[in-house]
PDB file with one MODEL, atoms N, CA, C and O in Angstrom:
MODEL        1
ATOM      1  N   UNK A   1      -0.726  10.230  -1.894  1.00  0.00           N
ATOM      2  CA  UNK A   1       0.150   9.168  -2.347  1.00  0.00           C
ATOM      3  C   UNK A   1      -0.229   8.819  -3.779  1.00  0.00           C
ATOM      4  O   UNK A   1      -1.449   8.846  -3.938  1.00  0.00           O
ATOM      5  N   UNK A   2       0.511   8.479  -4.935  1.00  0.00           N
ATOM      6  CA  UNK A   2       0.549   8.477  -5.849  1.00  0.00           C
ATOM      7  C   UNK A   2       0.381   7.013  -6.077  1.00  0.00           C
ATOM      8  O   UNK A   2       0.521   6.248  -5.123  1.00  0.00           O
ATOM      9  N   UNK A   3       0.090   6.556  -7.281  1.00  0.00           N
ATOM     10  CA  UNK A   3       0.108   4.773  -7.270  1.00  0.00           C
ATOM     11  C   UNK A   3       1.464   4.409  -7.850  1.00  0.00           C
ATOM     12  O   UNK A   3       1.682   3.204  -7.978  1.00  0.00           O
ATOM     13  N   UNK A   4       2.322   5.187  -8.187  1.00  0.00           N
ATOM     14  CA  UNK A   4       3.667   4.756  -8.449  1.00  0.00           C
ATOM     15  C   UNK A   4       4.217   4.461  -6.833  1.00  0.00           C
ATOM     16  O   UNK A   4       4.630   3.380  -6.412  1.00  0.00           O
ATOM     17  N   UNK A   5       4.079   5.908  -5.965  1.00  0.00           N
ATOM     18  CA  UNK A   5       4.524   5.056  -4.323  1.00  0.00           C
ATOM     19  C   UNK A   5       3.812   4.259  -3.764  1.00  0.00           C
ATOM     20  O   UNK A   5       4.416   3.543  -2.965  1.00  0.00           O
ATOM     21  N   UNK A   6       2.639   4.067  -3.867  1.00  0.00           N
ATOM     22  CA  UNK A   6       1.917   3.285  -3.303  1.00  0.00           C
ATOM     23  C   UNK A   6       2.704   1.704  -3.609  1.00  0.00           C
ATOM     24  O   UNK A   6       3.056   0.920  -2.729  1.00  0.00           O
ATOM     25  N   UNK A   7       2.851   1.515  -5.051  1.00  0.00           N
ATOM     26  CA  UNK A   7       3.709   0.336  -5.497  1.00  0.00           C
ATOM     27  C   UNK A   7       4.759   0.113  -5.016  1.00  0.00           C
ATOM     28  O   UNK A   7       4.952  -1.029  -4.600  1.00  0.00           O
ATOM     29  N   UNK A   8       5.860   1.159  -4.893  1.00  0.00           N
ATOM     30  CA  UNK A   8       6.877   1.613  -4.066  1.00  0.00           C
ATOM     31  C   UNK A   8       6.992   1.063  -3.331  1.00  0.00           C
ATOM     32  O   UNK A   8       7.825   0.162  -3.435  1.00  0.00           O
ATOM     33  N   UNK A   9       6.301   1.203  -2.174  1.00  0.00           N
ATOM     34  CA  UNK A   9       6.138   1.394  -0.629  1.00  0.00           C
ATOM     35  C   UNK A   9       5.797   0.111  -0.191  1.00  0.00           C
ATOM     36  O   UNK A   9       6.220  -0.160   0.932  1.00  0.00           O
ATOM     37  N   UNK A  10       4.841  -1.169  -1.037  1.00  0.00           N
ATOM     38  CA  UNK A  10       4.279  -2.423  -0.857  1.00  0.00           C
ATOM     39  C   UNK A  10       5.767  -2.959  -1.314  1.00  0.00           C
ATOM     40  O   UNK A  10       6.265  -3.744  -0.508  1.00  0.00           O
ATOM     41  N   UNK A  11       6.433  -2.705  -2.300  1.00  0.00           N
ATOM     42  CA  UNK A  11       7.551  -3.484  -2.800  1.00  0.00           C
ATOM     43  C   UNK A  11       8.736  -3.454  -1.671  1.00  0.00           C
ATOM     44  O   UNK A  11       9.700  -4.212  -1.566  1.00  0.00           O
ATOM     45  N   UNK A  12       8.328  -2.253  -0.796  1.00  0.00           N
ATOM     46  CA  UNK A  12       9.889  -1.885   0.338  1.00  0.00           C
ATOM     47  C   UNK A  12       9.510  -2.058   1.713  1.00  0.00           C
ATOM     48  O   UNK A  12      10.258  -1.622   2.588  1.00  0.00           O
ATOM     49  N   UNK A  13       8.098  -2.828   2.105  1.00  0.00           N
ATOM     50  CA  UNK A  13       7.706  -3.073   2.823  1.00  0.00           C
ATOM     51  C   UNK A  13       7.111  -4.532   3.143  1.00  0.00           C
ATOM     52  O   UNK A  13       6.920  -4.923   4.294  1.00  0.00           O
ATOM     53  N   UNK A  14       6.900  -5.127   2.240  1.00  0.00           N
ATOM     54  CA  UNK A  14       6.430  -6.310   1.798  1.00  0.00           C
ATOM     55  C   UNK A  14       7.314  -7.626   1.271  1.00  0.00           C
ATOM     56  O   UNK A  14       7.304  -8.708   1.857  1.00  0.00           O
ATOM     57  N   UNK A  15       8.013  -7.368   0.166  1.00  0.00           N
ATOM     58  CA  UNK A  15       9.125  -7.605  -0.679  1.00  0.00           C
ATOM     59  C   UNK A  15       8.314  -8.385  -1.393  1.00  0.00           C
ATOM     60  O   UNK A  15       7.201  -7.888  -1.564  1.00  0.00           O
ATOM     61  N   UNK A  16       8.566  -9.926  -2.092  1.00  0.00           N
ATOM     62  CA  UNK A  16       8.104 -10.585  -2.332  1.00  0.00           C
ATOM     63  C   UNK A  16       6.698 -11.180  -2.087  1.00  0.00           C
ATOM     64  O   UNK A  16       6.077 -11.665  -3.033  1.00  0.00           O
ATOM     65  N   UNK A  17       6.153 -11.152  -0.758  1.00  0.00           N
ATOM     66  CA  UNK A  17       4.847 -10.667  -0.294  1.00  0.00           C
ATOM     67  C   UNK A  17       4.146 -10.217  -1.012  1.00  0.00           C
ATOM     68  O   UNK A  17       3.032 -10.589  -1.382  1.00  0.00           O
ATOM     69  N   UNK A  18       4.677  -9.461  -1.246  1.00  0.00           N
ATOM     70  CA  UNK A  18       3.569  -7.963  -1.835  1.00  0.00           C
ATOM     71  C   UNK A  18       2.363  -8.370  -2.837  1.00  0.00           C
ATOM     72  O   UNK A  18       1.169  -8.117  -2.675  1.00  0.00           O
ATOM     73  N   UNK A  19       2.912  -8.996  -3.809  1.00  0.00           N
ATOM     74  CA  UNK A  19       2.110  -9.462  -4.924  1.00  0.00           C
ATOM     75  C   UNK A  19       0.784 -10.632  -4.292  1.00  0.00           C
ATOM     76  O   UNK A  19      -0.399 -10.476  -4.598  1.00  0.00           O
ATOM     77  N   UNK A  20       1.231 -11.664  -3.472  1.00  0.00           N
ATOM     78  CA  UNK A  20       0.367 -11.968  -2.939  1.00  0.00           C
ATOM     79  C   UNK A  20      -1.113 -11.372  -2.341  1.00  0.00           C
ATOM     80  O   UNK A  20      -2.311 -11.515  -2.581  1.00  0.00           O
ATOM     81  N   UNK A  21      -0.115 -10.499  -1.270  1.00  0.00           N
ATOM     82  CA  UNK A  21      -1.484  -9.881  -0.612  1.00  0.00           C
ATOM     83  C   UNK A  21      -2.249  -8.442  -1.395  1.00  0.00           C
ATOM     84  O   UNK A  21      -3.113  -7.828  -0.769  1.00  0.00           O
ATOM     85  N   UNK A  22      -1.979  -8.152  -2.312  1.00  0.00           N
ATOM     86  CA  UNK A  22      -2.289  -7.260  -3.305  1.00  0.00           C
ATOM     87  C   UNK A  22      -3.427  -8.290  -3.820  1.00  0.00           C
ATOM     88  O   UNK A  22      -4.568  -7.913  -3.554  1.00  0.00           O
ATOM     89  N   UNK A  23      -3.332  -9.420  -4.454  1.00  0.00           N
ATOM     90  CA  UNK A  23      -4.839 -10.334  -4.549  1.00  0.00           C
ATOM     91  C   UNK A  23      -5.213 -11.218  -3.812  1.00  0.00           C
ATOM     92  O   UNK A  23      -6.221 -11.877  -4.067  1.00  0.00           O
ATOM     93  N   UNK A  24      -4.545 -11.393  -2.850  1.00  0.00           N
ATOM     94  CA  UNK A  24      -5.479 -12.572  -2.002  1.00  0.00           C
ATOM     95  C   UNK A  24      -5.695 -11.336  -0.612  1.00  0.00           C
ATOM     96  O   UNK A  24      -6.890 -11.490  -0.361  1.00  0.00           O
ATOM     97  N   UNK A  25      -5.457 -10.837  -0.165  1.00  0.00           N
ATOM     98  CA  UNK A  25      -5.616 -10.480   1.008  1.00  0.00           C
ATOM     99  C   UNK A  25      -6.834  -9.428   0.859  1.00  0.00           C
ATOM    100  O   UNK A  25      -6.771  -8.418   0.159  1.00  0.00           O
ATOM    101  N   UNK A  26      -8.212  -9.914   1.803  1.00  0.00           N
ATOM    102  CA  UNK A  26      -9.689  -8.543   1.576  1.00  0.00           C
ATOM    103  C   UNK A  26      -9.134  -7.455   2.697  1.00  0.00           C
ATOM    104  O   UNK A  26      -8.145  -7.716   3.381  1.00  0.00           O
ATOM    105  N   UNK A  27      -9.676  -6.532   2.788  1.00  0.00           N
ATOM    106  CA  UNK A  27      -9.164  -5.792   3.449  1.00  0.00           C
ATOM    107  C   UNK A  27     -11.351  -4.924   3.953  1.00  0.00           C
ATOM    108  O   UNK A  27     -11.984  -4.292   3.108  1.00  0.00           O
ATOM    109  N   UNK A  28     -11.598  -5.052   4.600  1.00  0.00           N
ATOM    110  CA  UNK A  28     -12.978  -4.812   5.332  1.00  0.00           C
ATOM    111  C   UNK A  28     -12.998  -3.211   4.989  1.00  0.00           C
ATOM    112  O   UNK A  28     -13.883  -2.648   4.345  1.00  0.00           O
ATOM    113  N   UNK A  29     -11.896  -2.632   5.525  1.00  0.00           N
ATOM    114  CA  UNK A  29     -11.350  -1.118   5.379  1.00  0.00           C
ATOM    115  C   UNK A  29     -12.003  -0.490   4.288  1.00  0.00           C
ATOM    116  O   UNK A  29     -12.990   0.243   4.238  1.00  0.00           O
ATOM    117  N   UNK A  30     -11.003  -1.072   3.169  1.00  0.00           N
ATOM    118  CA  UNK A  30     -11.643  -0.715   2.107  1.00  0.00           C
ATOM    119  C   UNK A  30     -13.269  -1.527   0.890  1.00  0.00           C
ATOM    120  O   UNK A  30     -13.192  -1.553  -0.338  1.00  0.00           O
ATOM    121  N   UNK A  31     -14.180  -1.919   1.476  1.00  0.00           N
ATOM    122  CA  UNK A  31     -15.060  -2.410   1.229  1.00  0.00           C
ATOM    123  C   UNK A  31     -14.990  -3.502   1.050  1.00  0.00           C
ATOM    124  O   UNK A  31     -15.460  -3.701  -0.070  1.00  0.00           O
ATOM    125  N   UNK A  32     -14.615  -4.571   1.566  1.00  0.00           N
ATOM    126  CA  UNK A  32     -14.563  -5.906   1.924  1.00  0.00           C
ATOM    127  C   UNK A  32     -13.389  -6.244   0.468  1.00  0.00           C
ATOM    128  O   UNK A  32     -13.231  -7.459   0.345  1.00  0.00           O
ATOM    129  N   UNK A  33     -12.692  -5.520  -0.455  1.00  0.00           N
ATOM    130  CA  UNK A  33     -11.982  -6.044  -1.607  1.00  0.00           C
ATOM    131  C   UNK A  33     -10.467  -6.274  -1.282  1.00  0.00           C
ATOM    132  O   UNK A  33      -9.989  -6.392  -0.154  1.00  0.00           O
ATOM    133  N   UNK A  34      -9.769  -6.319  -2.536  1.00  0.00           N
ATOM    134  CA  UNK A  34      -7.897  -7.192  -1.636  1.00  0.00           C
ATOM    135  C   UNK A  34      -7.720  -5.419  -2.320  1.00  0.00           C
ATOM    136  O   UNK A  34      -8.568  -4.653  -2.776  1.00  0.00           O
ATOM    137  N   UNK A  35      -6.258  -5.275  -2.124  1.00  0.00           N
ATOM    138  CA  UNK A  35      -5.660  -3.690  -2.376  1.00  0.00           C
ATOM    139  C   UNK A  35      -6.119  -4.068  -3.946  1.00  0.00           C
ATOM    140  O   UNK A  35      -7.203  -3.591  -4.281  1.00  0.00           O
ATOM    141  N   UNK A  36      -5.584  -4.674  -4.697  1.00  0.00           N
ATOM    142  CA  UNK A  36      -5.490  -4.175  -6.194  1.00  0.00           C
ATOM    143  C   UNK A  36      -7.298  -4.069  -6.922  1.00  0.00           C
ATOM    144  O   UNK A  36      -7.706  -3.653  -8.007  1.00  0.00           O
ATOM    145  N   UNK A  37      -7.772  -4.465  -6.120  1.00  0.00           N
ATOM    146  CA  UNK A  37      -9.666  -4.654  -6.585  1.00  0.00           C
ATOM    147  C   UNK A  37     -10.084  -3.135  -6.159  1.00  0.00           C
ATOM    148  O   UNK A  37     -10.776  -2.539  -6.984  1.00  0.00           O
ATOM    149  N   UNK A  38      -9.717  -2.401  -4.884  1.00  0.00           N
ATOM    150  CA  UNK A  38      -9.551  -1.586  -4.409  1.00  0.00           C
ATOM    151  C   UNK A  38      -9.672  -0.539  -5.194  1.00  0.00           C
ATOM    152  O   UNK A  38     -10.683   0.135  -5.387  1.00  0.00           O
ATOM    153  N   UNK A  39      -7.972  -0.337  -5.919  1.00  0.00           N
ATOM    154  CA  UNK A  39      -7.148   0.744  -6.608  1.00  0.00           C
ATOM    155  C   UNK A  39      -7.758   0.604  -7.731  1.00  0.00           C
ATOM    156  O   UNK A  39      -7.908   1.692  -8.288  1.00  0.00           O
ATOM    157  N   UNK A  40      -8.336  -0.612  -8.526  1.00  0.00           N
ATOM    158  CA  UNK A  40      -8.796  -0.724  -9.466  1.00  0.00           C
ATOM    159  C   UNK A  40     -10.176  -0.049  -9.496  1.00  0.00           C
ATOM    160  O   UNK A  40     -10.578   0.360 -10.585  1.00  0.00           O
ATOM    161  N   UNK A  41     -10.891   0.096  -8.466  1.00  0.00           N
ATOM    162  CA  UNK A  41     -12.323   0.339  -8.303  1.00  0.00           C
ATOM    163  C   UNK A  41     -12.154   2.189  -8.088  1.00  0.00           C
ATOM    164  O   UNK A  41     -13.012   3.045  -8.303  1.00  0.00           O
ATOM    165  N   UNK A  42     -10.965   2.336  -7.674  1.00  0.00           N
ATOM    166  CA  UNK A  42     -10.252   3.916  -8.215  1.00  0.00           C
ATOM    167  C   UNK A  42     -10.387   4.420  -6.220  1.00  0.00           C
ATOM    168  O   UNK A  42     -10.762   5.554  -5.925  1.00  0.00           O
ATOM    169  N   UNK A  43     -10.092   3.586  -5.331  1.00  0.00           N
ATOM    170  CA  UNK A  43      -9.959   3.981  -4.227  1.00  0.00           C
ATOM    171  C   UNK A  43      -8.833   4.443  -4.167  1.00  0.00           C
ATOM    172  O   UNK A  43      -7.921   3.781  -4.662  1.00  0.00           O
ATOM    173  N   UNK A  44      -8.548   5.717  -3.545  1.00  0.00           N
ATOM    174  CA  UNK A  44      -7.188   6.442  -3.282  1.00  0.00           C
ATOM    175  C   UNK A  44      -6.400   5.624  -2.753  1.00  0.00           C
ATOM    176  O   UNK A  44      -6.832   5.031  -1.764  1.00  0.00           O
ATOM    177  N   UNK A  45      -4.815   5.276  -3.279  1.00  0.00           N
ATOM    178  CA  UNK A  45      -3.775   4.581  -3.144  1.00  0.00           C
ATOM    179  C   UNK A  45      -3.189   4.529  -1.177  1.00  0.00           C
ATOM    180  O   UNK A  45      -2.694   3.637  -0.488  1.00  0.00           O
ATOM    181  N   UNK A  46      -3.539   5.803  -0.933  1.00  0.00           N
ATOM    182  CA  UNK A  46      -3.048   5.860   0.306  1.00  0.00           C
ATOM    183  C   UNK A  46      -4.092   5.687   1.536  1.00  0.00           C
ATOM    184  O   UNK A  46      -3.686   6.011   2.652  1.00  0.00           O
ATOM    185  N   UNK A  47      -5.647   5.108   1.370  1.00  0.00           N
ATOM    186  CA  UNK A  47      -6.417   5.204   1.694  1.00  0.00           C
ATOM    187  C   UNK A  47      -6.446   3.133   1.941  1.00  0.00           C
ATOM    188  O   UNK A  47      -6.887   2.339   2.773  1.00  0.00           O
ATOM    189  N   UNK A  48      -5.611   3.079   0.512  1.00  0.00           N
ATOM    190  CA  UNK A  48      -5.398   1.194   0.771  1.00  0.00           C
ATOM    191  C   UNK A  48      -4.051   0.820   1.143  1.00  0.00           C
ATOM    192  O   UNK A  48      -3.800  -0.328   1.510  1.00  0.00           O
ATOM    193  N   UNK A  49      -3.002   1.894   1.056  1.00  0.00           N
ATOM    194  CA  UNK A  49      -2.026   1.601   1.864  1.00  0.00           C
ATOM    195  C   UNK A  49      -2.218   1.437   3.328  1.00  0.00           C
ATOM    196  O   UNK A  49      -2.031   0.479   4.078  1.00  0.00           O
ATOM    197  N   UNK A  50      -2.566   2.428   3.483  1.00  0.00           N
ATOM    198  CA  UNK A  50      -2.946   2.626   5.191  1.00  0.00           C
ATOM    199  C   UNK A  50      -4.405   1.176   5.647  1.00  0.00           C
ATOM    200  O   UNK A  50      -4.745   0.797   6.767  1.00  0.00           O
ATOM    201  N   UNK A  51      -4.662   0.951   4.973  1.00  0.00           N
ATOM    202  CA  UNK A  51      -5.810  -0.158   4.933  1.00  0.00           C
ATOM    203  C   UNK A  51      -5.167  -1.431   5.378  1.00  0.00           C
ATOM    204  O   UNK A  51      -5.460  -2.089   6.377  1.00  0.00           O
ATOM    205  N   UNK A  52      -3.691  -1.828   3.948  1.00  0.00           N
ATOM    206  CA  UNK A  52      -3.466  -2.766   4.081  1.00  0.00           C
ATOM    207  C   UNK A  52      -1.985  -3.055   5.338  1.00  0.00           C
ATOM    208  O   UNK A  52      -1.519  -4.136   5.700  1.00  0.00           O
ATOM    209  N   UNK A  53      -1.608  -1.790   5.702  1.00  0.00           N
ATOM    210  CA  UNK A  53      -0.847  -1.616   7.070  1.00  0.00           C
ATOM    211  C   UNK A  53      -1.640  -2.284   8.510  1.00  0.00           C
ATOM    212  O   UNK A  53      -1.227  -3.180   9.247  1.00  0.00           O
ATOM    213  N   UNK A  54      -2.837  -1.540   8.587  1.00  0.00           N
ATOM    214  CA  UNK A  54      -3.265  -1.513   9.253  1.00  0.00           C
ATOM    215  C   UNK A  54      -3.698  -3.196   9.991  1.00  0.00           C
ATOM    216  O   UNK A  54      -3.665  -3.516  11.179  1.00  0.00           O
ATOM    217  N   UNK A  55      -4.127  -4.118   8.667  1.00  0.00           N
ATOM    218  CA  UNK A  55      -4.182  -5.419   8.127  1.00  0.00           C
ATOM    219  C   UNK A  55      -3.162  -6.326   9.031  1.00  0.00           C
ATOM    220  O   UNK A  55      -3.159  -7.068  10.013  1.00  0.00           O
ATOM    221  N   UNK A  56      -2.258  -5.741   7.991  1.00  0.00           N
ATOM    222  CA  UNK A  56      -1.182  -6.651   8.579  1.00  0.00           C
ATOM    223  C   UNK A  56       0.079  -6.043   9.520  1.00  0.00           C
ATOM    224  O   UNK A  56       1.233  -6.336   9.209  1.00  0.00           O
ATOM    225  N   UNK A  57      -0.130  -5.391  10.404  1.00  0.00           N
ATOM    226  CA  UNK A  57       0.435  -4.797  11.719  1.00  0.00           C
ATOM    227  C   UNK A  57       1.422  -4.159  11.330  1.00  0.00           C
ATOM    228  O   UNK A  57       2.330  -4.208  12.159  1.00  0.00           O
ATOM    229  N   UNK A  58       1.808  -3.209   9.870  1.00  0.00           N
ATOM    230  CA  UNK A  58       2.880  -2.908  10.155  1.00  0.00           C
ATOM    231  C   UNK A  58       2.641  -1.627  10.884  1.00  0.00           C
ATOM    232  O   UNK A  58       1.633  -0.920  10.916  1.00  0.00           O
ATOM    233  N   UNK A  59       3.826  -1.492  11.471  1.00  0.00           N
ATOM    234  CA  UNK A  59       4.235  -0.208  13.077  1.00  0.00           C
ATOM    235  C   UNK A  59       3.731   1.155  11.941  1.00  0.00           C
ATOM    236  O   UNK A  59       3.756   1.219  10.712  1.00  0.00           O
ATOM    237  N   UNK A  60       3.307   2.098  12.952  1.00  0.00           N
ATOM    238  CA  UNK A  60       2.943   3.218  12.820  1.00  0.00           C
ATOM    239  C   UNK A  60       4.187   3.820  11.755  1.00  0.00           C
ATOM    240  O   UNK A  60       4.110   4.119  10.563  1.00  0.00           O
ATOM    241  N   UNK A  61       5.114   3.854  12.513  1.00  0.00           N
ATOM    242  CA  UNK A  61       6.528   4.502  12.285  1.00  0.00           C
ATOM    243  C   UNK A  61       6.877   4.246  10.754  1.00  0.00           C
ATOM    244  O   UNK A  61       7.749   4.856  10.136  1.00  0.00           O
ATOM    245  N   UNK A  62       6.126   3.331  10.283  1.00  0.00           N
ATOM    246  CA  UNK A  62       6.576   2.894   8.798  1.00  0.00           C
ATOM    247  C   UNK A  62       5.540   3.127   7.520  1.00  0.00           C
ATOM    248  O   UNK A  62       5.802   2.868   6.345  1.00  0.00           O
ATOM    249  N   UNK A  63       4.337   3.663   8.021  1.00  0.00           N
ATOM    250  CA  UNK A  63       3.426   3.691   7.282  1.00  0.00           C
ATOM    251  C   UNK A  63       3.318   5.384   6.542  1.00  0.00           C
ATOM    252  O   UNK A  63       2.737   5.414   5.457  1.00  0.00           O
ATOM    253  N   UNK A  64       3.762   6.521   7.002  1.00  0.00           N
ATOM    254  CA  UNK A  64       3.519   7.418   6.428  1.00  0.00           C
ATOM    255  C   UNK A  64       4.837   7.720   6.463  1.00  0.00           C
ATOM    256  O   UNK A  64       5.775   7.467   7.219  1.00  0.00           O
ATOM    257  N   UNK A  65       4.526   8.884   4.523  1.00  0.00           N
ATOM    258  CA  UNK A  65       5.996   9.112   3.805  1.00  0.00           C
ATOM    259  C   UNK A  65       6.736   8.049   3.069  1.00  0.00           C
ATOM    260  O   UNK A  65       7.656   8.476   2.371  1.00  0.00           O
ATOM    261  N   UNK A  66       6.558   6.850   3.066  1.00  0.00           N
ATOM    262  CA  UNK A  66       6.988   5.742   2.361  1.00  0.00           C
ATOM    263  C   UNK A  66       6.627   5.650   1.205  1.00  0.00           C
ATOM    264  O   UNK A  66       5.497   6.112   1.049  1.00  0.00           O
ATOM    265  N   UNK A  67       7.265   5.100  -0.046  1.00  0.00           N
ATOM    266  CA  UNK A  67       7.321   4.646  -1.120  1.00  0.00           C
ATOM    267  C   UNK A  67       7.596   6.324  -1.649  1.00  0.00           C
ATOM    268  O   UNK A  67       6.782   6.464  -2.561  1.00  0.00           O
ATOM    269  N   UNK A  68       8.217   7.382  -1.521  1.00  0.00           N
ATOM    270  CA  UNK A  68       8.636   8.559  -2.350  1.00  0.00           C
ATOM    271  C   UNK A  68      10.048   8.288  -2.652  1.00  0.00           C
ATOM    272  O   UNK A  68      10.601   7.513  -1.871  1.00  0.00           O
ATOM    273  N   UNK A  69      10.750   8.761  -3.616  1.00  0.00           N
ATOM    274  CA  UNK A  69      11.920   8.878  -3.851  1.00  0.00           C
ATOM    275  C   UNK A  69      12.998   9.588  -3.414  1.00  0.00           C
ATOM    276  O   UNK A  69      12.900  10.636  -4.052  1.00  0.00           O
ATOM    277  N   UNK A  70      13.674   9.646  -2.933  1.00  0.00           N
ATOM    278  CA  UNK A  70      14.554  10.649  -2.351  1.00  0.00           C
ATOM    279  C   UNK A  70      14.779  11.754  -3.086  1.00  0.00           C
ATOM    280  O   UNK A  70      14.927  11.554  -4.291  1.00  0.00           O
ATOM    281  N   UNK A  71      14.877  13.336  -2.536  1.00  0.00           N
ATOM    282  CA  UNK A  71      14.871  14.090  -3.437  1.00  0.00           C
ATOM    283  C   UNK A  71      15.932  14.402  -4.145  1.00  0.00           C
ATOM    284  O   UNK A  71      16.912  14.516  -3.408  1.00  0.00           O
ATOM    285  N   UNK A  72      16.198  14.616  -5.404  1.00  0.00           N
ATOM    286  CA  UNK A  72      17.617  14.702  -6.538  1.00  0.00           C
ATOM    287  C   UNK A  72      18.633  15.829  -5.901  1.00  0.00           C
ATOM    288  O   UNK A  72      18.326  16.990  -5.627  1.00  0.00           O
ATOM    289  N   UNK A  73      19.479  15.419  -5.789  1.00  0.00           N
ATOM    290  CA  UNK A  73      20.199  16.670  -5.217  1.00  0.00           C
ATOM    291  C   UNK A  73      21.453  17.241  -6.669  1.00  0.00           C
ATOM    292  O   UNK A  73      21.928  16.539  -7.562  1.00  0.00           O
ATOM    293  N   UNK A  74      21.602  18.273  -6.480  1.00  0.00           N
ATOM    294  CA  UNK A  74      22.169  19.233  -7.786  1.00  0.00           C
ATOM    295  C   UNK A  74      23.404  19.525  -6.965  1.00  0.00           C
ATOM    296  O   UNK A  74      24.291  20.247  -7.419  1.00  0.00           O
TER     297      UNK A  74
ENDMDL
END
């Protein structure tokens, strides 16, 4: 996961949320820090996605493949 989807994926899953729990929310997962202390500390994007899913209950079904773009069609 890239940190452009990673952003993605918190913005289409979260909405408004997002920004919140990106600094207030620790996450134990990833060494007791919130996602953006995390990504900043250079932990793989999909390593704190799945961190901060896990966190806050979102369903299996929604956590992998999210935040990519649909592919361009010609």
């Amino acid at each position: 996961m890239r940190r452009s989807e990673f952003d993605r994926a918190v913005a289409d899953e979260f909405g408004a949320r997002g920004g919140p729990l990106m600094t207030d929310l620790v996450l134990s997962a990833v060494g007791g820090r919130t996602p953006a202390e995390a990504l900043a500390a250079g932990v793989d994007p999909r390593e704190v996605w799945l961190a901060l899913c896990a966190e806050t209950d979102v369903p299996p079904e929604r956590r992998y493949g999210v935040g990519r773009l649909d592919p361009r069609r010609r």
